[in-house]
TILO-659442 format. One line per 3 residues: number of its first residue (from 1); their letters; for each residue x, y, z of C-alpha. Coordinates in Angstrom, 2 decimals. Each point is the difference from the previous one (the first is absolute). Example, Ala and Ser with C-alpha at 12.3 -4.5 7.8 and 13.67 -1.06 7.14 Angstrom:
<atoms>
1	AS	12.30 -4.50 7.80 ~ 1.37 3.44 -0.66
</atoms>
This chain:
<atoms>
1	XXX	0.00 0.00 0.00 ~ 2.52 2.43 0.74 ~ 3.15 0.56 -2.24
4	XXX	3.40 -1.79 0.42 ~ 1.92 3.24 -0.69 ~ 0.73 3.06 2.03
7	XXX	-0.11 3.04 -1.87 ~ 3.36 0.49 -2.30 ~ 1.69 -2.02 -2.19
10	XXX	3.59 -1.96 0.19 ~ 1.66 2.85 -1.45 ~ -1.18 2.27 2.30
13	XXX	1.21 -1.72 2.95 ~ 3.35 -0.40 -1.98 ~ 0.24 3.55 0.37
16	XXX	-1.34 0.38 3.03 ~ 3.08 -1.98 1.16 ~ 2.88 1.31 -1.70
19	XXX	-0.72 3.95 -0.54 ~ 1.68 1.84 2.27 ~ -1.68 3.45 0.01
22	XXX	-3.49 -1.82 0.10 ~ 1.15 -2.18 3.18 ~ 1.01 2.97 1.26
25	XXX	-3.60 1.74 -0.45 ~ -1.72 -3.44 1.30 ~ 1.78 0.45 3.36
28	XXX	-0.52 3.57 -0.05 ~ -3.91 -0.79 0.15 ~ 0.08 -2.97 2.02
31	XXX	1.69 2.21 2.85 ~ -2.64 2.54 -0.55 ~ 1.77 3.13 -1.72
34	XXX	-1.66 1.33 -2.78 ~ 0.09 -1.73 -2.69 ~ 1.86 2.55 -2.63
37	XXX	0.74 2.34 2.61 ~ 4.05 0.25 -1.45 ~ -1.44 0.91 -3.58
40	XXX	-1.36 3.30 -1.82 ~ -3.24 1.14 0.51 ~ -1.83 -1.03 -2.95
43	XXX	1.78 -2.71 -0.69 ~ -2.60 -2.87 1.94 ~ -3.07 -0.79 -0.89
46	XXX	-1.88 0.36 3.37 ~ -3.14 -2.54 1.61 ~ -2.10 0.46 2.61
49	XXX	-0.73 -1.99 2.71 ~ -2.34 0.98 2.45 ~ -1.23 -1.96 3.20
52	XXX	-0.11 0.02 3.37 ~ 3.18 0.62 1.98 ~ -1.64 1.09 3.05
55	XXX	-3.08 -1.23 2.29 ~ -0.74 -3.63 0.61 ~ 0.75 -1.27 -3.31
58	XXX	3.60 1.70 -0.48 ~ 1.09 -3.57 0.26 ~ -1.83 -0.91 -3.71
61	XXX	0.89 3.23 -1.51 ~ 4.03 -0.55 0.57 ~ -0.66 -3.51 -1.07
64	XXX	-1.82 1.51 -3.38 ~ 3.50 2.80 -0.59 ~ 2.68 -3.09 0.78
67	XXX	-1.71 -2.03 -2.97 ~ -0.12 3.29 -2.17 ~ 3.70 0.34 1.21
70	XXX	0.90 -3.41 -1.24 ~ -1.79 0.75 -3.30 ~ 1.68 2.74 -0.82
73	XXX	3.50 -1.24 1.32 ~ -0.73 -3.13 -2.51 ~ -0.66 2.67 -2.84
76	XXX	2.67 2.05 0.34 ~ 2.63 -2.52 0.38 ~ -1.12 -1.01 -3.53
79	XXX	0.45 3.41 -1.29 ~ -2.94 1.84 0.72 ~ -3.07 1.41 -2.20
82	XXX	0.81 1.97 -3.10 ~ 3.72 0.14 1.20 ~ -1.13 1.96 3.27
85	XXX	-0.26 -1.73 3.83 ~ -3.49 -0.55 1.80 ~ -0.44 2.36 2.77
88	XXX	-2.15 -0.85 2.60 ~ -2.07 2.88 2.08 ~ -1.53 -1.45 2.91
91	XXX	-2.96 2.07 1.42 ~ -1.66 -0.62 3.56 ~ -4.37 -0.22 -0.82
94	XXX	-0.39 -1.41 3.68 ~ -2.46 -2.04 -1.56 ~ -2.64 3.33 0.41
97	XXX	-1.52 1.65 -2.57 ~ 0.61 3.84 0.86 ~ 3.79 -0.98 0.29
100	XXX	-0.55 -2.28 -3.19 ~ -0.69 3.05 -2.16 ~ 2.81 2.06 1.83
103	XXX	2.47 -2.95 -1.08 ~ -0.94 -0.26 -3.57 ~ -0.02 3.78 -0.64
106	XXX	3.39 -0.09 1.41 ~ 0.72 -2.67 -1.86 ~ -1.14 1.73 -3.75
109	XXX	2.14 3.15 1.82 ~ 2.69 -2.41 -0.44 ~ 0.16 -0.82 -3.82
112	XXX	-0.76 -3.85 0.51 ~ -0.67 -0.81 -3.39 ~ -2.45 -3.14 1.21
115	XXX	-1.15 -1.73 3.66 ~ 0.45 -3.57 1.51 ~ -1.35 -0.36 3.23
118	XXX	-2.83 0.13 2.53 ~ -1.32 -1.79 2.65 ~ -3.46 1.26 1.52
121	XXX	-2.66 0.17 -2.45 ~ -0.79 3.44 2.14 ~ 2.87 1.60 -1.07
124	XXX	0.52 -1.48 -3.26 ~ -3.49 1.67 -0.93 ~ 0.78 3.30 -0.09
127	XXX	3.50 -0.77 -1.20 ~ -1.45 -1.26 -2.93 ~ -1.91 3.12 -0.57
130	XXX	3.13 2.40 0.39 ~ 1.78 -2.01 -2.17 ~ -2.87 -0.28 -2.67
133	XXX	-0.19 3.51 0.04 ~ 4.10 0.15 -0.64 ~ 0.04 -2.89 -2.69
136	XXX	2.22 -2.04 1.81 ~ -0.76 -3.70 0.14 ~ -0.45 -1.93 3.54
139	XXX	0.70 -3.45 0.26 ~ -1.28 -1.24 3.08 ~ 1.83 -2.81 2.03
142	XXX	-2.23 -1.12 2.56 ~ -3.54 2.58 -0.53 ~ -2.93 -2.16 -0.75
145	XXX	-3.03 1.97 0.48 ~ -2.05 -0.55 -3.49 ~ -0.39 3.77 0.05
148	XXX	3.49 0.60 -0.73 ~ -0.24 -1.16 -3.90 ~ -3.92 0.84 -0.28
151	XXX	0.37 4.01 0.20 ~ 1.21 -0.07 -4.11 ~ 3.16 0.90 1.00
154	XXX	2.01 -1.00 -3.07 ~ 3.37 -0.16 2.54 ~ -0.71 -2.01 2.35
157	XXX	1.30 -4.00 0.44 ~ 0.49 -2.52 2.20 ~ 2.08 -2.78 0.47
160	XXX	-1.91 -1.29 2.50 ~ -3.97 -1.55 -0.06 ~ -3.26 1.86 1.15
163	XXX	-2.04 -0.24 2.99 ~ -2.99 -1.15 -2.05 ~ 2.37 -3.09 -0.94
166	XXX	1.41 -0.59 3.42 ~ -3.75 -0.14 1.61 ~ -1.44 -2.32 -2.37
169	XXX	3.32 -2.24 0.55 ~ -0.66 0.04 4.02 ~ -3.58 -0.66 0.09
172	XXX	0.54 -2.94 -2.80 ~ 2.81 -0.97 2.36 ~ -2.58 0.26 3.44
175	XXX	-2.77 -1.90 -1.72 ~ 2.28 -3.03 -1.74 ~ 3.17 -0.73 2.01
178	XXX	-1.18 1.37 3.25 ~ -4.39 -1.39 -0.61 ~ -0.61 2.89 2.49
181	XXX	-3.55 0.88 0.04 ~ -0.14 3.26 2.21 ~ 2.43 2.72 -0.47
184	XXX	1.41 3.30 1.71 ~ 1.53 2.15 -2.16 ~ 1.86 3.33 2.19
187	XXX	1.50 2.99 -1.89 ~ 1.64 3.25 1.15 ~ -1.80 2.66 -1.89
190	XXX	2.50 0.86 -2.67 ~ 0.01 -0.12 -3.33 ~ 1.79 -3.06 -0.62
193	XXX	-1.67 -2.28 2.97 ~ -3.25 1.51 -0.66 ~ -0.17 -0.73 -3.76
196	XXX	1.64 -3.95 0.69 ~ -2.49 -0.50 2.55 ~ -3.37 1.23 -2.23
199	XXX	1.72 -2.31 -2.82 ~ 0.09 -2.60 2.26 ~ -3.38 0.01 1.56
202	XXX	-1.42 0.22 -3.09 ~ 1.57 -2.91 -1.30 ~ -0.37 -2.59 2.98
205	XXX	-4.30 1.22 -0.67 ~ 0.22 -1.09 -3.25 ~ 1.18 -2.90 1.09
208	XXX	-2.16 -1.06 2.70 ~ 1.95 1.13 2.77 ~ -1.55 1.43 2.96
211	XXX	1.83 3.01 0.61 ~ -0.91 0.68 4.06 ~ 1.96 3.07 0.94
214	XXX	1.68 2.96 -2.42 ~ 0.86 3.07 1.43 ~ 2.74 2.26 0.69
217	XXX	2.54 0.22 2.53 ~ 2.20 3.44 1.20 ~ 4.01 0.02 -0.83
220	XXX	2.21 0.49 2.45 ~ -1.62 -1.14 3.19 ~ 1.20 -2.71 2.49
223	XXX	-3.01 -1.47 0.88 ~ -2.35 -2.02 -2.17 ~ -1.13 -2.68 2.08
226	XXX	-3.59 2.15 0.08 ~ -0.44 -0.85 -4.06 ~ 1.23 -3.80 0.31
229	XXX	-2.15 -0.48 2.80 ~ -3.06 0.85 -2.21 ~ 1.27 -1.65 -2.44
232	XXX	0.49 -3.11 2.04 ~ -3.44 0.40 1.17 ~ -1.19 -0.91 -3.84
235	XXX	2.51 -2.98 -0.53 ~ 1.24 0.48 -3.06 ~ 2.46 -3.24 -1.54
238	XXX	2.26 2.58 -1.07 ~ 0.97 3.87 0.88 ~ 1.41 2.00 -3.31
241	XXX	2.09 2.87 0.68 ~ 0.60 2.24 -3.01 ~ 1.83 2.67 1.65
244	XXX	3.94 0.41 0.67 ~ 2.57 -2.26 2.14 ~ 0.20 1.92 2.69
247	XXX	-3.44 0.26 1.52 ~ 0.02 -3.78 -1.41 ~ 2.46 -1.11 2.16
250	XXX	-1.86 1.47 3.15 ~ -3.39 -1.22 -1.13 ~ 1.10 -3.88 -0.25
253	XXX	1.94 0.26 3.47 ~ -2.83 1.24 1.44 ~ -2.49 -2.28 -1.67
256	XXX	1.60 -2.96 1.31 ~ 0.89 1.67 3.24 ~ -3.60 0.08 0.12
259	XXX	-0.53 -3.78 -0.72 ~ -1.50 0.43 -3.58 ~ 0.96 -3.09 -2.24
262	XXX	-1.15 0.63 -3.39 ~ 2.00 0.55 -2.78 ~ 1.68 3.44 -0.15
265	XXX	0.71 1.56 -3.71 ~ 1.56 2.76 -1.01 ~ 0.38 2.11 -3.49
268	XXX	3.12 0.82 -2.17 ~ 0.65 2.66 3.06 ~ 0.87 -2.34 2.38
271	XXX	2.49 -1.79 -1.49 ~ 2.88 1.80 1.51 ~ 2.50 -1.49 2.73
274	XXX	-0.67 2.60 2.07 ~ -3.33 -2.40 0.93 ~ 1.55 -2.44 1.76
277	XXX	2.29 2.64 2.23 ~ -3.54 1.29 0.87 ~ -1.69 -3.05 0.68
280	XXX	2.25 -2.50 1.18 ~ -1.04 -3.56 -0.04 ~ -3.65 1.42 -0.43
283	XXX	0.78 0.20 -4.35 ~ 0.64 -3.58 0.06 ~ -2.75 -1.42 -2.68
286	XXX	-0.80 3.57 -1.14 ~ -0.46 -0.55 -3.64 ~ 0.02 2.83 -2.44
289	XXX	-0.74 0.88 -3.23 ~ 2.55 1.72 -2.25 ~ 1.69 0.41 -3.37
292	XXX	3.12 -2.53 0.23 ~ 2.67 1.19 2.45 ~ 3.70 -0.08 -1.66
295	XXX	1.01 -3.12 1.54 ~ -2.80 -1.91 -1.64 ~ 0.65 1.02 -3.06
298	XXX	2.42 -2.00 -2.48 ~ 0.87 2.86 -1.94 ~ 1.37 2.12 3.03
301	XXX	2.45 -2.23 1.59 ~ 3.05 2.42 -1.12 ~ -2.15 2.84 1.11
304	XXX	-0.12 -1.19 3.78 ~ 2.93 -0.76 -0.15 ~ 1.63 3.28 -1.19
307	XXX	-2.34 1.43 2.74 ~ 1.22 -1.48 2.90 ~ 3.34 0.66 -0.86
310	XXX	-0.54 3.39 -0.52 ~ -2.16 0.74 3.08 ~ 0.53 -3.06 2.56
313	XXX	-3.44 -1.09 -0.10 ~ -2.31 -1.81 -2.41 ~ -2.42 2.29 -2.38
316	XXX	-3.51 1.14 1.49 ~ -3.10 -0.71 -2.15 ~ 0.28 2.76 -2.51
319	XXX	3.45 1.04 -0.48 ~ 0.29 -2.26 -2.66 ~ -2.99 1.24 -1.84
322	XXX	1.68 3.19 0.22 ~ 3.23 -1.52 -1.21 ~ -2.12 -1.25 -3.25
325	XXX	-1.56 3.56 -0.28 ~ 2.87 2.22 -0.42 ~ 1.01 -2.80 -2.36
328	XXX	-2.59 0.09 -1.90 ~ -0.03 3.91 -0.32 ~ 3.29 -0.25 -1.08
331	XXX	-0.93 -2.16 -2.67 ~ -2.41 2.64 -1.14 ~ 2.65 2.63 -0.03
334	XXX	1.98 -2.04 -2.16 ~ -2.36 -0.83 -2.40 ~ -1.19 3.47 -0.24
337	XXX	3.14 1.07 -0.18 ~ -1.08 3.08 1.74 ~ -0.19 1.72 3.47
340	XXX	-3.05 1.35 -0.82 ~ -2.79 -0.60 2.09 ~ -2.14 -0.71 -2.84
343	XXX	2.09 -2.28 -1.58 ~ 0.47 -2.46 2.08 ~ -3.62 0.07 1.33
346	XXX	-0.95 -1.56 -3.86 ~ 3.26 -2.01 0.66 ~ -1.17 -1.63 2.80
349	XXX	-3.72 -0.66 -1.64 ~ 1.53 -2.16 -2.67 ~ 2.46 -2.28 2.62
352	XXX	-1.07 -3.16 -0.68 ~ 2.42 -2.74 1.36 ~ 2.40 1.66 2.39
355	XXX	1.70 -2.62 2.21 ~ -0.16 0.88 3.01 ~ 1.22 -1.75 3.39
358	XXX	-3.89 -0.08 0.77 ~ -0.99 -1.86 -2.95 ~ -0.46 1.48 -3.76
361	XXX	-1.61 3.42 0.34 ~ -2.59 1.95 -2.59 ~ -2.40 2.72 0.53
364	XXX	-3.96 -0.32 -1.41 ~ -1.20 3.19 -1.24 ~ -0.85 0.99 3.45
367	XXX	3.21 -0.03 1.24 ~ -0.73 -3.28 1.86 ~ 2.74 -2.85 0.48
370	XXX	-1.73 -2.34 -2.68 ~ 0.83 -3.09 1.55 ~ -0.11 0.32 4.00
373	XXX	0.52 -2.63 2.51 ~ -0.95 -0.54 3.14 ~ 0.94 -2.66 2.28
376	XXX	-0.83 -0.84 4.44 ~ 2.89 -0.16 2.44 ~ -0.24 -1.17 3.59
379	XXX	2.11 0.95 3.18 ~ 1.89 -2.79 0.84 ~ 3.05 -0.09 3.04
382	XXX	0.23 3.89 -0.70 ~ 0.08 -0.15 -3.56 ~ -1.98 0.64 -2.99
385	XXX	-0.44 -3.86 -1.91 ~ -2.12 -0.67 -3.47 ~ -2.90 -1.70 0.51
388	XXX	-2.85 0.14 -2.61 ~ 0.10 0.93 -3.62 ~ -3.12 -0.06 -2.81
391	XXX	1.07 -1.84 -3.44 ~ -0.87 1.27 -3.46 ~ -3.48 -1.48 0.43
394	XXX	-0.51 1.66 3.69 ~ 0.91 -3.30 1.61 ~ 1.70 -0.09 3.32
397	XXX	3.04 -1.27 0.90 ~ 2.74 -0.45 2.37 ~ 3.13 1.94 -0.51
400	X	3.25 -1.78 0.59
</atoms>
């Protein structure tokens, strides 16, 4: 299902190994200088990336720059784009919209000729439409609200799936592999877990499920033993969490501090580390629903590894989305053969087969990742483990 080969060829890692000057810009970026900081202004061709480097999800946003960092490091060992190095600009959103529109305006102040990036659908909202209004293509990483690529935005792209994907997948996933009749489904009330969550419900109606409890919980708060007592109260087979991993983690320790049994789920949100530090033993059996993580994925086994030499630690969920993003734009630039904005938005349209370490990438019309995957992990001995995958014909299986 998911392609053999990460994203650049033989020669290119030929290169990558014996060119001097472009080992010497690889390290520069893996040590976090600028990338193209020793050259003349003018002479880089400048991408975006903005996401949340501060708040409770500062942890996914650095995850998101080290895979652009890697990209870029990868690309300009090989030579670059149109004979000039990738320069990354990093820009804090805090995953809030006000500061969302403040980071993208500083970002067009900036000269980025196009954007790879984003993490809350929130913020990537009104990045989008900042961006629109400059011409400067976005391609999202890890944003999956449907909204994103419904607006007509002609700009916008993903290299990730959409929400009303993902909730279909979990509810097909709650009725088949799990045969749970009665279902709780929790969000936080933004963008993102809101729009997973109505996808969701919507889907486990359609398919006979009886959904007992939806409704919205408060970020930020240390206490929700309150909402899983009511929702206790209506024994659902399974709770479905749609929001992010850190009010996850405190939800499932409290649930089973509580003495609640059934199966606890979780969105594409939760499926950072930082779970388990929050809950302890409590994640162990959490199962989650998600786009494949990097270590799952056949086509990314360089990529991890390149990652955890670089930064001492294995990749989060997204970074290597990211990693396949800025790649991708690249490709656009070079095919253009143009910085111009414009350019390599059409350039980006007509990718059809680029092979990237998440699997072969193209765009539909919409901007959409044409063929997305997702897949369900479980927490297992403080780790993330595969665990079910659908075939071709929607069959499940194990994954080994």
């Amino acid at each position: 299902m998911f392609a053999k080969t990460i994203g650049w060829s033989g020669a290119e890692r030929g290169s990558r190994r014996t060119t001097i000057a472009g080992m010497a810009a690889a390290a520069a970026l893996l040590a976090g200088m600028a990338p193209g900081s020793a050259l003349s202004q003018g002479a880089t061709i400048k991408i975006g990336v903005p996401v949340p480097l501060s708040g409770s999800s500062a942890n996914a946003g650095t995850d998101i720059v080290n895979g652009a960092k890697l990209a870029a490091a990868r690309i300009n060992a090989a030579g670059g784009v149109l004979g000039k190095q990738i320069e990354l600009v990093p820009e804090d959103d805090a995953c809030d919209a006000q500061t969302a529109v403040q980071a993208a305006q500083k970002l067009v102040d900036a000269g980025v000729v196009a954007v790879a990036g984003g993490y809350c659908s929130s913020a990537a909202l009104p990045e989008s439409t900042t961006f629109h209004r400059a011409g400067i293509p976005y391609v999202l990483d890890a944003s999956t609200n449907p909204q994103l690529t419904e607006m007509g935005y002609d700009n916008v792209f993903r290299t990730i799936g959409r929400d009303d994907q993902q909730g279909p997948f979990a509810a097909s996933f709650i009725k088949d592999v799990l045969h749970a009749k009665h279902v709780a489904v929790i969000d936080d009330n933004t963008t993102y877990s809101k729009g997973l969550a109505q996808n969701t419900v919507q889907a486990l109606k359609k398919d006979g499920v009886d959904v007992v409890y939806a409704n919205s919980i408060t970020p930020g708060q240390m206490d929700y033993s309150p909402t899983l007592t009511r929702v206790s109260s209506l024994k659902p087979d399974v709770i479905y969490y749609t929001g992010y991993f850190s009010e996850a983690g405190l939800l499932v320790k409290e649930a089973r501090q509580l003495g609640l049994k059934m199966t606890f789920m979780g969105g594409d949100a939760t499926n950072d580390p930082t779970l388990m530090k929050t809950a302890g033993p409590a994640a162990d059996g959490m199962i989650i629903t998600t786009a494949p993580l990097a270590q799952f994925l056949s086509g990314a086994h360089a990529y991890v590894d390149d990652y955890t030499k670089a930064y001492g630690q294995g990749p989060g969920p997204y970074s290597v989305y990211e990693y396949d993003a800025v790649g991708v734009t690249a490709k656009a630039i070079a095919d253009a053969k143009s910085t111009q904005p414009a350019a390599i938005t059409a350039a980006l349209h007509k990718i059809q087969n680029y092979p990237g370490a998440t699997g072969t990438i193209a765009f539909n019309p919409k901007g959409d990742r044409s063929k997305a995957v997702y897949i369900t992990i479980v927490v297992h001995d403080d780790k993330f483990e595969p665990y079910q995958r659908q075939d071709a014909n929607g069959h499940w299986a194990a994954m080994k």
